[in-house]
N, CA, C and O atoms as a MOPAC input file, in Angstrom:
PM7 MOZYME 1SCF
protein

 N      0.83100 1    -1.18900 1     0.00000 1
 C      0.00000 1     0.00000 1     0.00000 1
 C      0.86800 1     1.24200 1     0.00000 1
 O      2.07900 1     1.34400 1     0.19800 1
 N     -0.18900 1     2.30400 1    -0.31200 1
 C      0.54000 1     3.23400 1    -0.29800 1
 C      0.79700 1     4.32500 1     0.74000 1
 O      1.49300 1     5.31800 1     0.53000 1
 N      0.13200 1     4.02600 1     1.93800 1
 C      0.12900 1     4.75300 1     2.91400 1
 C     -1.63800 1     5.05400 1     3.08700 1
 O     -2.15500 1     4.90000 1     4.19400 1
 N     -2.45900 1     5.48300 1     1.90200 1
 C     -3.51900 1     5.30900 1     1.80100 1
 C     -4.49200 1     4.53600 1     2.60400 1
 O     -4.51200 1     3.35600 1     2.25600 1
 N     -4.82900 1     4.65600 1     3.00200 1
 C     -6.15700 1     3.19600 1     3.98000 1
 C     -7.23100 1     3.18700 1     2.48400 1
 O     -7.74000 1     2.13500 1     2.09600 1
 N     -7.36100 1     3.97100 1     2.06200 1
 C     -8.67600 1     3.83300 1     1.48900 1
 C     -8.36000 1     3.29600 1    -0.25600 1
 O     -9.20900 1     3.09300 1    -1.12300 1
 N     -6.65300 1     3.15200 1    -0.38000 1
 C     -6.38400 1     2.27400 1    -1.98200 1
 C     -6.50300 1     1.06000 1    -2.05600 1
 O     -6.83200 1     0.43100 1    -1.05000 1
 N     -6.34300 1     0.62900 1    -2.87200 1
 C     -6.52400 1    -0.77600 1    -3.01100 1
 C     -7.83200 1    -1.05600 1    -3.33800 1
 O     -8.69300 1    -0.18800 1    -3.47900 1
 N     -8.06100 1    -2.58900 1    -3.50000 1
 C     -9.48000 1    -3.18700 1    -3.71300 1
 C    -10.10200 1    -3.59800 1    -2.25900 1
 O     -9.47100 1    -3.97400 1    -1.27100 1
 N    -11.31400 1    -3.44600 1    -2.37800 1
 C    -12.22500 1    -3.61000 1    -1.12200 1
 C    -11.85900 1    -4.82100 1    -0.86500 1
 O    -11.31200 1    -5.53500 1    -1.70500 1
 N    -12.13800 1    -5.20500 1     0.40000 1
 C    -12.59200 1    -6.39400 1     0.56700 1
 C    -13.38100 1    -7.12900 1     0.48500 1
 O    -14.49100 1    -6.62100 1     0.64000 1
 N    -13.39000 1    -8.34300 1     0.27300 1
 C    -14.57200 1    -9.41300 1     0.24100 1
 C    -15.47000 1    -9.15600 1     0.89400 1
 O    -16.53700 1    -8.67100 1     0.51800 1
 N    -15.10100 1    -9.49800 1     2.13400 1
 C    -16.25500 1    -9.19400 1     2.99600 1
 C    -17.08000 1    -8.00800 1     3.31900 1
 O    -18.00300 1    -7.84500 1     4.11700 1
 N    -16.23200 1    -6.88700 1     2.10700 1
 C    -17.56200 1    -5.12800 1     2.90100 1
 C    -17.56500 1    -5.85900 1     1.52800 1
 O    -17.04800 1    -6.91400 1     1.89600 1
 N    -17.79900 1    -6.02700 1     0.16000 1
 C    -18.94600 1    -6.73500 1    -0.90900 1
 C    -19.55000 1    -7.14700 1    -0.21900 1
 O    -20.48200 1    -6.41200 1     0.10900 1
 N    -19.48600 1    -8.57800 1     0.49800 1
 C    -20.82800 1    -9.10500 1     0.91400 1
 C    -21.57500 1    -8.16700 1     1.84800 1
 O    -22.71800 1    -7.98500 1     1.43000 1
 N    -21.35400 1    -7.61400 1     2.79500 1
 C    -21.60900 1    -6.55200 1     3.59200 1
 C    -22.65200 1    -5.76200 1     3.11600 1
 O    -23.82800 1    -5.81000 1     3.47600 1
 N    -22.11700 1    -4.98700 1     2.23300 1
 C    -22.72700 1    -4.35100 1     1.54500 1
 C    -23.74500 1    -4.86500 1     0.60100 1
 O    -24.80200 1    -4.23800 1     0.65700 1
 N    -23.70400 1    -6.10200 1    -0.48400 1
 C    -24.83800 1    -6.75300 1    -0.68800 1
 C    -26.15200 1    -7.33500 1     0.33300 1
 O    -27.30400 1    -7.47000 1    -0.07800 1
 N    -25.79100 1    -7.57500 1     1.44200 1
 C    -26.51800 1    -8.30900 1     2.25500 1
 C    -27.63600 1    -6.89200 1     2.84400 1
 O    -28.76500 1    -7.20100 1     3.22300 1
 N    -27.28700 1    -5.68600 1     2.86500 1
 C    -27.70600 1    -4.54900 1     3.35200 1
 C    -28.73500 1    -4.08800 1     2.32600 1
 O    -29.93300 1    -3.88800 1     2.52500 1
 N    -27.81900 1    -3.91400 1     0.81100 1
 C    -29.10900 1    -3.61500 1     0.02200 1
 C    -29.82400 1    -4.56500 1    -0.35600 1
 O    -30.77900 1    -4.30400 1    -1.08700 1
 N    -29.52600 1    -6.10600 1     0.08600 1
 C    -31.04500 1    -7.20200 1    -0.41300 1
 C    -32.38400 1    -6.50700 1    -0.08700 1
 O    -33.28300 1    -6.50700 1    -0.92800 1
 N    -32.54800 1    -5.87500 1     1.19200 1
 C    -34.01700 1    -5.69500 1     1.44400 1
 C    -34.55900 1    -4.59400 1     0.33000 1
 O    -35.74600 1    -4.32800 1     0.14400 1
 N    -33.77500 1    -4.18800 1    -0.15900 1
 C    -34.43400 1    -2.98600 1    -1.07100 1
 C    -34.12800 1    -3.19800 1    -2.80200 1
 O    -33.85100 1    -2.43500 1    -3.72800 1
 N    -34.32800 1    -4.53900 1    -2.66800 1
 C    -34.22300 1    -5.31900 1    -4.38800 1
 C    -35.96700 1    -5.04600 1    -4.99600 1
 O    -36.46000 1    -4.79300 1    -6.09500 1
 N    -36.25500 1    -5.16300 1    -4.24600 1
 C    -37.95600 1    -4.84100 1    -4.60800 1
 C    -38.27500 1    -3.22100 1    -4.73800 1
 O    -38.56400 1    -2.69700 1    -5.81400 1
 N    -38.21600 1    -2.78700 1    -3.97600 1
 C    -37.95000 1    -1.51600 1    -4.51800 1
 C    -37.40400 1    -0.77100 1    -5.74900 1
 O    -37.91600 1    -0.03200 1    -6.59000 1
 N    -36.09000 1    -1.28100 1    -5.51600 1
 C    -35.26600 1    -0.80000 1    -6.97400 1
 C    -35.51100 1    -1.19600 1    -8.43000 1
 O    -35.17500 1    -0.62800 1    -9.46900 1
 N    -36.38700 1    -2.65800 1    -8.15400 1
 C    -36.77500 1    -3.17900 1    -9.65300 1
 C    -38.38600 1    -2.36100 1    -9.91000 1
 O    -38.85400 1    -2.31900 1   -11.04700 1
 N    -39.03700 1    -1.81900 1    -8.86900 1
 C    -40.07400 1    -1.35900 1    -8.85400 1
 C    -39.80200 1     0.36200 1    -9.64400 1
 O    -40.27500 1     0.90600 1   -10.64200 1
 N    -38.95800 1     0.71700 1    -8.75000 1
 C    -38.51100 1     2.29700 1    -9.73100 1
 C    -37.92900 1     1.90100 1   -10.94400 1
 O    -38.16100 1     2.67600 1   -11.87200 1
 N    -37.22500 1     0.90000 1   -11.21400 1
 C    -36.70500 1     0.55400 1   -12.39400 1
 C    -37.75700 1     0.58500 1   -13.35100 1
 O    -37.66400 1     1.11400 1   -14.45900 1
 N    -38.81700 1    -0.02800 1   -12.87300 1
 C    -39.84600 1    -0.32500 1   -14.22600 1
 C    -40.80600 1     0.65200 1   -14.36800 1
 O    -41.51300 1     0.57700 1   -15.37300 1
 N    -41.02700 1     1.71700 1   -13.44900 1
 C    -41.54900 1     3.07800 1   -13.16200 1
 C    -41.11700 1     4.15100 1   -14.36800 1
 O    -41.82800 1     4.82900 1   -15.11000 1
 N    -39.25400 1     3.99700 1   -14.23700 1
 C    -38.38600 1     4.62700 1   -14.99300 1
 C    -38.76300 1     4.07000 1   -16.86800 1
 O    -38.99500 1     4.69100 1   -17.90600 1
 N    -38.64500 1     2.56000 1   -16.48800 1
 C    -38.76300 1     2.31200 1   -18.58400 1
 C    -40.26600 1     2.53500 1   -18.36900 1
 O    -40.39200 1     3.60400 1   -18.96700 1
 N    -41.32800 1     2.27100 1   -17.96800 1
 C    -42.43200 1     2.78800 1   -18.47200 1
 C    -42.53900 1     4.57500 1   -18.83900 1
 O    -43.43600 1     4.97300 1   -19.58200 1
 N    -41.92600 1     5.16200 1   -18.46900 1
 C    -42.41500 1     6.92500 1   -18.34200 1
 C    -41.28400 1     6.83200 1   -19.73100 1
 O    -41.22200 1     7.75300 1   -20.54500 1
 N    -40.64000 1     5.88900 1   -19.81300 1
 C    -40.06100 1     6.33800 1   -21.67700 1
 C    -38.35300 1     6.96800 1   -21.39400 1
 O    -37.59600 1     7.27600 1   -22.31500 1
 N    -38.07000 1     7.04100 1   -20.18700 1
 C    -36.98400 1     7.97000 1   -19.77300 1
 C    -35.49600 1     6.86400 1   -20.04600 1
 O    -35.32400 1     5.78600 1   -19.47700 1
 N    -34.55200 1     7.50700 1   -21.06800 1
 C    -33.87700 1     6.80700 1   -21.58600 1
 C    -32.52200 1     6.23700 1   -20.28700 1
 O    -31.90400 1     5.17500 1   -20.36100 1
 N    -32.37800 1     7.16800 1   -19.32600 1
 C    -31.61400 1     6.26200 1   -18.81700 1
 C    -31.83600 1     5.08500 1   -17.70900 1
 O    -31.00300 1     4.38600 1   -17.13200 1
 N    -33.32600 1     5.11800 1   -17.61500 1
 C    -33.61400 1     3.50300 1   -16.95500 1
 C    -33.66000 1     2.87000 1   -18.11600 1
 O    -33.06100 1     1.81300 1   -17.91700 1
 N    -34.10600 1     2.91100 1   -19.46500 1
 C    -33.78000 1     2.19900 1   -20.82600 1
 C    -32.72200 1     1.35600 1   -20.97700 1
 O    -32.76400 1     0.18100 1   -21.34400 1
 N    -31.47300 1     2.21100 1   -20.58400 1
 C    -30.19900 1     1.80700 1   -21.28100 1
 C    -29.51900 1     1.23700 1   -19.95000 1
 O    -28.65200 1     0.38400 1   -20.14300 1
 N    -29.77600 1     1.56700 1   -18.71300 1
 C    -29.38200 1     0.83600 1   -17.64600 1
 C    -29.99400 1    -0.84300 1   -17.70200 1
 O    -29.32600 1    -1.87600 1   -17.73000 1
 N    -31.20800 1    -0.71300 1   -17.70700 1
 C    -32.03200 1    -2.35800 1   -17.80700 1
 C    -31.29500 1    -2.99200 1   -19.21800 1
 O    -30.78800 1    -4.10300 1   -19.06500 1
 N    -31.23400 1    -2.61500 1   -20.04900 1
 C    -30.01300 1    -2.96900 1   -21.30400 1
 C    -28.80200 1    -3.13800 1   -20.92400 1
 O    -28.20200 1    -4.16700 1   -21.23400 1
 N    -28.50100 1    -2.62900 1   -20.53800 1
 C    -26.35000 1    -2.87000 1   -20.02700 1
 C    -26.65300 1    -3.62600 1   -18.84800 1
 O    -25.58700 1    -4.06000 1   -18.41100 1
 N    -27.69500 1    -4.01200 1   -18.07400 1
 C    -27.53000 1    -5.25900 1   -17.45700 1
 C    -27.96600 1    -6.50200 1   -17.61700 1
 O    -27.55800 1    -7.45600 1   -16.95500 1
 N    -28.81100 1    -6.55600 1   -18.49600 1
 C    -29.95300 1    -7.46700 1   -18.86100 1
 C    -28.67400 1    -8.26300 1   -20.21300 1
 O    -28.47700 1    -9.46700 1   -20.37700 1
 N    -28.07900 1    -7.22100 1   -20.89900 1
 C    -27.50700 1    -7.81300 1   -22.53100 1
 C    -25.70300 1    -7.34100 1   -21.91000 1
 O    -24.87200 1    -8.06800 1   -22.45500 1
 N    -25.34100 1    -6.74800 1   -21.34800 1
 C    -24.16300 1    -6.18300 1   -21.44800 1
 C    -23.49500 1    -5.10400 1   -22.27500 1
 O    -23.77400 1    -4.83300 1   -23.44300 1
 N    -22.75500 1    -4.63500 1   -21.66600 1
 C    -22.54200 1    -3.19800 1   -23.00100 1
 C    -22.03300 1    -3.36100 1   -24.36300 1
 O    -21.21500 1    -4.27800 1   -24.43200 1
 N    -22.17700 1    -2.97800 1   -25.06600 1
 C    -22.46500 1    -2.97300 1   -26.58900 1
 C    -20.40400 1    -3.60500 1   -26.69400 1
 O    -19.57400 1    -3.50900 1   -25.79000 1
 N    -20.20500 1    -4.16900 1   -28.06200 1
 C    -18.66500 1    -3.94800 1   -27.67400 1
 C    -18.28600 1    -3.09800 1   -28.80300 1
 O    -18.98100 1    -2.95100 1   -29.80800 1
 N    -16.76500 1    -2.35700 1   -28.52100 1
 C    -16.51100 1    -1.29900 1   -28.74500 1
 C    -15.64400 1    -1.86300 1   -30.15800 1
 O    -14.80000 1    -2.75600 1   -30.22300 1
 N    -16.02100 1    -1.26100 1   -30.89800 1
 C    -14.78700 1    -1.52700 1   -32.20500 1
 C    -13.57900 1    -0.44100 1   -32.30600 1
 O    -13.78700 1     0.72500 1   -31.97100 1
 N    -12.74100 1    -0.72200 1   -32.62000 1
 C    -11.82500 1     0.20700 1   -32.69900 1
 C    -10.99000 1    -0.03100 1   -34.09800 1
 O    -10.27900 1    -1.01500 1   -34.29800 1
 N    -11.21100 1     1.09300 1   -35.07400 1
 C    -10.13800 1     1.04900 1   -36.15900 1
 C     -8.48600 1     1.66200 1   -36.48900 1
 O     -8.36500 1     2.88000 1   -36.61700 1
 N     -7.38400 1     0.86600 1   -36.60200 1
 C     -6.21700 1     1.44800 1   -36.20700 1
 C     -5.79500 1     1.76500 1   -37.40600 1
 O     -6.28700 1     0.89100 1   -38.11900 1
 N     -5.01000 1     2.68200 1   -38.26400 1
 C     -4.69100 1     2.44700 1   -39.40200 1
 C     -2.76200 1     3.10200 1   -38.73500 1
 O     -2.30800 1     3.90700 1   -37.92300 1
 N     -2.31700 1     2.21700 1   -39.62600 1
 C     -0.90200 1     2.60800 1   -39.21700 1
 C     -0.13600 1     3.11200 1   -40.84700 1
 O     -0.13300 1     2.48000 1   -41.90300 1
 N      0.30400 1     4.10800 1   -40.61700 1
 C      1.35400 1     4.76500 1   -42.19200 1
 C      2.30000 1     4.46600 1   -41.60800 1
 O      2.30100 1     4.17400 1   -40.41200 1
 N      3.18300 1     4.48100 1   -42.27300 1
 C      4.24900 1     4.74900 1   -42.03300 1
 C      5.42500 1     5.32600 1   -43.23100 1
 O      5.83200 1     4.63500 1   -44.16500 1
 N      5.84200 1     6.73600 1   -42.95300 1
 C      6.20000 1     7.65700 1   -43.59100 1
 C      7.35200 1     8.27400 1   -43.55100 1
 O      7.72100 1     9.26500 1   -44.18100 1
 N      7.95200 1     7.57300 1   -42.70000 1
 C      9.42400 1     7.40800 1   -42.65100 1
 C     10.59300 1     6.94800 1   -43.92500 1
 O     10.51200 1     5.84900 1   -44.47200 1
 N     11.29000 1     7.60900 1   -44.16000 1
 C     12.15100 1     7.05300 1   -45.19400 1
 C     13.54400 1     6.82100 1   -44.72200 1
 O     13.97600 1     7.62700 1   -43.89800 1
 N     14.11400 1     6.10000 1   -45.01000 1
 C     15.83500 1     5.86300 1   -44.74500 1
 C     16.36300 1     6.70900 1   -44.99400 1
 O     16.00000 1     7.35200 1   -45.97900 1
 N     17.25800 1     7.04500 1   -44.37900 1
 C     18.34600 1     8.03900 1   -44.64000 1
 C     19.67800 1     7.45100 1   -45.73600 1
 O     20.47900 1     8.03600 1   -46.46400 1
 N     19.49200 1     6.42300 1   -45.50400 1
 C     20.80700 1     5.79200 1   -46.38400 1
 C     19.96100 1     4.18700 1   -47.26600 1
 O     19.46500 1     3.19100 1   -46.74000 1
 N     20.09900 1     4.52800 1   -48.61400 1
 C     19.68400 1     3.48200 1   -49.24200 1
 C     21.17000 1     2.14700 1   -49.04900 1
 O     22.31600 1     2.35500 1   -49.44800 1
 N     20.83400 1     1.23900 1   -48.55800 1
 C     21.29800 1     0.04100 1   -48.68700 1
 C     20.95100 1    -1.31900 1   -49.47800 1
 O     19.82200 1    -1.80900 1   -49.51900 1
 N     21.93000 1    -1.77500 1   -50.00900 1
 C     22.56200 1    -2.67900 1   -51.06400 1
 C     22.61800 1    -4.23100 1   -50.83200 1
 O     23.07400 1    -4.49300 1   -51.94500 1
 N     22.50400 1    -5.41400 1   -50.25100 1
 C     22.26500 1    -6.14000 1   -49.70100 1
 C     22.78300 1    -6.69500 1   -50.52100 1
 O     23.15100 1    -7.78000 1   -50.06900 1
 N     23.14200 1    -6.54300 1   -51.89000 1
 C     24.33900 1    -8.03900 1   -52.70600 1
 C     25.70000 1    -8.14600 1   -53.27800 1
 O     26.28400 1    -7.37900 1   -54.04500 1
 N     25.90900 1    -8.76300 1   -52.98200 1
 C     27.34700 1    -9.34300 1   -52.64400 1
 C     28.54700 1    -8.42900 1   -53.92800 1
 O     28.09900 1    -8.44300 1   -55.07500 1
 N     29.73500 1    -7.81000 1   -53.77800 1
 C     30.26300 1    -7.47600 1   -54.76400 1
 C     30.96900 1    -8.56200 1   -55.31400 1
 O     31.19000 1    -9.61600 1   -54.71600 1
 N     31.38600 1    -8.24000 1   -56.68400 1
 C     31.81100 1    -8.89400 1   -57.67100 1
 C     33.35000 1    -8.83300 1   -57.49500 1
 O     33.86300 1    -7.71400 1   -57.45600 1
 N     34.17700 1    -9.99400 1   -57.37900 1
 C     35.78500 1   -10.45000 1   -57.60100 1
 C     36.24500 1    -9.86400 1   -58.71800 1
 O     37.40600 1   -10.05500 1   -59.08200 1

């Protein structure tokens, strides 16, 4: 560590901790959840989507040039006796 108390990864046990605390209010939260996609409001939409399907995956296109030229043309065959 770094001197920090609060770096690093949590522990196991405040996860469970902390899951075991918000169980009682799973009913609730799926209740505003469906409150939220009924009224049409896009970010209970896309939240119930990124958990239900997972987030979309990301493509990424790389294109590489390369535009560099030698400074010295080199010869690679053998001279003649």
């Amino acid at each position: 560590m770094s001197g920090n108390l609060n770096s690093g990864r949590k522990k196991k046990s405040e996860d469970l901790l902390l899951a075991e605390r918000l169980g009682p209010l799973d009913d609730l939260g799926f209740e505003k959840l469906k409150e939220g996609i009924d009224a049409g409001d896009f970010k209970f939409i896309r939240l119930f989507f990124y958990f239900r399907f997972g987030s979309p995956r990301q493509q990424t296109e790389v294109t590489v040039t390369n535009t560099e030229l030698p400074l010295f043309e080199i010869n690679y065959t053998t001279p003649k006796n």
